[in-house]
Structure formats: C-alpha cells, structure tokens
C-alpha positions as CSV (number, residue, x, y, z in Angstrom):
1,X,-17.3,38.9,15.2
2,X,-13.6,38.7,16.0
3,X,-13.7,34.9,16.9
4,X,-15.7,34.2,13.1
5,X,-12.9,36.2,11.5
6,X,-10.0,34.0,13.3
7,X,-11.3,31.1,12.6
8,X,-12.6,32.2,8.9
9,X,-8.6,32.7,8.6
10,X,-7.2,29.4,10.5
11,X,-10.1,27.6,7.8
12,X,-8.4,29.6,4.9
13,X,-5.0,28.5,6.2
14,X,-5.7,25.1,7.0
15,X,-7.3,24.9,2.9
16,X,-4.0,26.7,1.9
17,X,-1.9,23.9,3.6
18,X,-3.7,21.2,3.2
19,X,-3.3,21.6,-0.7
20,X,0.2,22.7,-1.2
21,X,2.1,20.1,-2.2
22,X,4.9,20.7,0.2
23,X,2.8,19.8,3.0
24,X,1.4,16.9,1.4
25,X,4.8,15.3,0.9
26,X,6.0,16.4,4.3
27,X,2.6,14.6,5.3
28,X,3.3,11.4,3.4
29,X,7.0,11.3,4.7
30,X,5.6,10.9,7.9
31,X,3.1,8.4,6.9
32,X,5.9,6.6,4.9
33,X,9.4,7.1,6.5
34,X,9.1,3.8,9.2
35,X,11.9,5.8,11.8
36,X,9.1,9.0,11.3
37,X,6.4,6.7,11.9
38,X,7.7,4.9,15.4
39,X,8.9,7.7,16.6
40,X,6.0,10.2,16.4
41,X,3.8,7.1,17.5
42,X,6.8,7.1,21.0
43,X,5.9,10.9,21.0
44,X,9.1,11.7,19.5
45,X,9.4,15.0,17.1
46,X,10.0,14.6,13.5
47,X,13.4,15.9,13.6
48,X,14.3,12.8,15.8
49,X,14.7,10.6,13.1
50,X,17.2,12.4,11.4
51,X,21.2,11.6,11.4
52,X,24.2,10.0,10.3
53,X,23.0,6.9,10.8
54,X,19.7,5.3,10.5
55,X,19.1,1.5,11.5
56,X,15.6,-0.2,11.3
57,X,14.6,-3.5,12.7
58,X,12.1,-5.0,12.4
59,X,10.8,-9.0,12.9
60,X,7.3,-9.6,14.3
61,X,7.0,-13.4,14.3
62,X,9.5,-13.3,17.0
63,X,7.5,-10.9,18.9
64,X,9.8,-7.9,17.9
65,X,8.7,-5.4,16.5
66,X,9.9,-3.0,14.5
67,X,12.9,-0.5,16.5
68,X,14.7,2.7,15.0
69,X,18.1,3.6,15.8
70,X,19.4,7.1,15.0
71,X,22.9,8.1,15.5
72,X,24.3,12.3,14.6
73,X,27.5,13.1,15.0
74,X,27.0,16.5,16.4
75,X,29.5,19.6,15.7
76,X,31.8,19.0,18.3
77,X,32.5,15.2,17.3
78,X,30.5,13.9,19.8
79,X,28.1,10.9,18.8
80,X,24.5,10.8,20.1
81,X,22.1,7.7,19.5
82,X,18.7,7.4,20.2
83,X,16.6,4.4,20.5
84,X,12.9,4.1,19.8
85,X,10.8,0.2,20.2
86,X,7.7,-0.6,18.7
87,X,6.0,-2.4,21.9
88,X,4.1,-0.2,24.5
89,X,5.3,0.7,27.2
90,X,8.5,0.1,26.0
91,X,10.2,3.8,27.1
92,X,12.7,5.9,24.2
93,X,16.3,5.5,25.3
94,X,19.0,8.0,24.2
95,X,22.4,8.0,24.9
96,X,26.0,9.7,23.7
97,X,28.9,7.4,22.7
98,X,32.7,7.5,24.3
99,X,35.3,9.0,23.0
100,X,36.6,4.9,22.2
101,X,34.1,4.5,20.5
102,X,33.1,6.8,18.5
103,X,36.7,6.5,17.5
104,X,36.6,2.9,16.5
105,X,33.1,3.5,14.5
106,X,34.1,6.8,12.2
107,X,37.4,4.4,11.5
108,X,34.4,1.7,10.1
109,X,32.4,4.6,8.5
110,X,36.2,6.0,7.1
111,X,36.8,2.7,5.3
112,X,36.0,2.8,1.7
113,X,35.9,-1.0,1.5
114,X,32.9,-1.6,3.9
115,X,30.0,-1.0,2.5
116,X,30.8,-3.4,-0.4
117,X,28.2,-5.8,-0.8
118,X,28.8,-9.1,1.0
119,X,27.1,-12.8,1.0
120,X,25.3,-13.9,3.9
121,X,27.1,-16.0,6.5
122,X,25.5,-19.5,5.9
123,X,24.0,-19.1,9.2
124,X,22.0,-16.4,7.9
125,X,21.2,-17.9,4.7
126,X,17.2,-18.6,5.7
127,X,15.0,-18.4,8.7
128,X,11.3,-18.3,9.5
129,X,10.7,-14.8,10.6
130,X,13.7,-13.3,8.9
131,X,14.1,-10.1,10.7
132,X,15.0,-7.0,8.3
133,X,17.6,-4.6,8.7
134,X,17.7,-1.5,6.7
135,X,21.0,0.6,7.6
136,X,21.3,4.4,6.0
137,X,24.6,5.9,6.3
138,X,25.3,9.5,5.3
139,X,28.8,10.1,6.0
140,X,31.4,12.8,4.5
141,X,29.4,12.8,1.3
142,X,28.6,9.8,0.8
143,X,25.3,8.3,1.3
144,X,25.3,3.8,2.0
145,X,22.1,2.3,1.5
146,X,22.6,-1.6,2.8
147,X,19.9,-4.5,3.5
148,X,20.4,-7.6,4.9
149,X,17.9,-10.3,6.3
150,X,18.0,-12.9,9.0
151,X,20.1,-10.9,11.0
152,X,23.3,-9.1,10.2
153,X,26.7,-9.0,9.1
154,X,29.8,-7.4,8.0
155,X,29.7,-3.4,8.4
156,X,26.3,-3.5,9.3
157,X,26.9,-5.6,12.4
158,X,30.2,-3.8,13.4
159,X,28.4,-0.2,13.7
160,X,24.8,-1.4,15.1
161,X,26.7,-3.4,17.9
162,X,28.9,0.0,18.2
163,X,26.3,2.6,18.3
164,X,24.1,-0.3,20.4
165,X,27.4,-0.6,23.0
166,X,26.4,2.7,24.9
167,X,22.7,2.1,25.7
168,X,22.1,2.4,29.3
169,X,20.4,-0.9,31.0
C-alpha cells in the first residue's frame, strides 16, 4: 500500500513537472544550448557550461567536430577553463590559467575597442568546410556576441589561443 502511494505521488509529480513551463524551457535549453548539449553527452553537469566565456567549434568535414570551451573567472580572480570534444573517447580537460595570463586576457576583455566588428583576413575569406566559431563574452556588464567562419581572428583569436594556452598535453 505504501509503495502504490509513493509512486501514485512521484506519477503526480513527474505530471506536475512535466507541464510547467519552467521545466520545459529548462528541458529545451538543454536540447538547444550546443555547450549544454556536448557536455551532458561527455557526462558533464548542466552548470558546466556556464561562464565568462563561452567558445564553440565546430567543423565536421574536417573530421572535427563540434568542441566547447568555457572559461569563469571565479571570486578570487582566478580563471578556470574547461574543455569538452565531440569525438568518443575523447576525455574532458580542465584547467586554471596563470596569473600572466589571465592578466594579459582581462586586459583584451578590458578593451572597449575589441569586440568591434572586423573583416575577415583574406585568408579566411572562403573555404570548403568553414569551421564556425561562436564566442559569448559576459564581462563587467557587458555581454559580446561575435561569429566568425573559416577560422578566426582579431579578439576572438587573441582570447581562444589565451584561454587554449593552459591546456595540459
């Protein structure tokens, strides 16, 4: 009798959650949200894809994949970044930047100038598989939203090759 009544209630509040609203846009934001998406598929927690800065990758005629990046600056200055692959077997690596470092990319998240919207280098200007880059930058109130293809440049390039400087072999 006590088991029919627990799961009488776990059906009323799996009904309950199923249909409230909230859940169903916290349900599609996994679904949706490509940095959610690999890394819950890596075994990663929601939560993971979260921070500062967000950088997706992602070329697949050139065998790449799609890769996440996520970078939080936590409250004692210091930068962690965590790295998350498409391909199996292709383990999550995490890692927290030096003090050089993290200097030289809050003086490229700092500039004002940036973020402004640049051509493409000539040498990006077309390729077959052109990989895409989608960079998110939420920094002192202000939120960057940048895409480039065929690879990248500018800003973009400076803090992906800083955050990208720490990962461990």
């Amino acid at each position: 009798m006590m088991l029919r009544r627990c799961m009488g209630f776990a059906s009323a509040i799996g009904v309950v959650l199923l249909s409230d609203p909230a859940f169903s846009q916290a349900s599609d934001y996994v679904r949706t949200d490509p940095h959610v998406r690999l890394r819950t598929q890596a075994g990663l927690p929601v939560a993971s894809a979260v921070g500062d800065i967000r950088i997706l990758n992602e070329a697949y005629l050139a065998g790449g994949g799609a890769s996440s990046l996520v970078a939080r600056r936590g409250r004692s200055g210091r930068w962690t970044v965590s790295f998350v692959i498409q391909r199996p077997g292709d383990p999550t690596q995490s890692w927290t930047l030096g003090r050089t470092t993290a200097a030289a990319l809050e003086k490229v998240l700092d500039d004002p100038g940036a973020f402004a919207p640049q051509p493409a280098p000539a040498e990006f200007a077309s390729c077959l598989d052109p990989p895409f880059t989608r960079t998110e930058v939420s920094w002192k109130g202000r939120t960057e939203v940048i895409q480039q293809d065929c690879g990248t440049w500018g800003a973009v390039a400076r803090i992906q090759n800083l955050l990208e400087s720490g990962m461990p072999d």
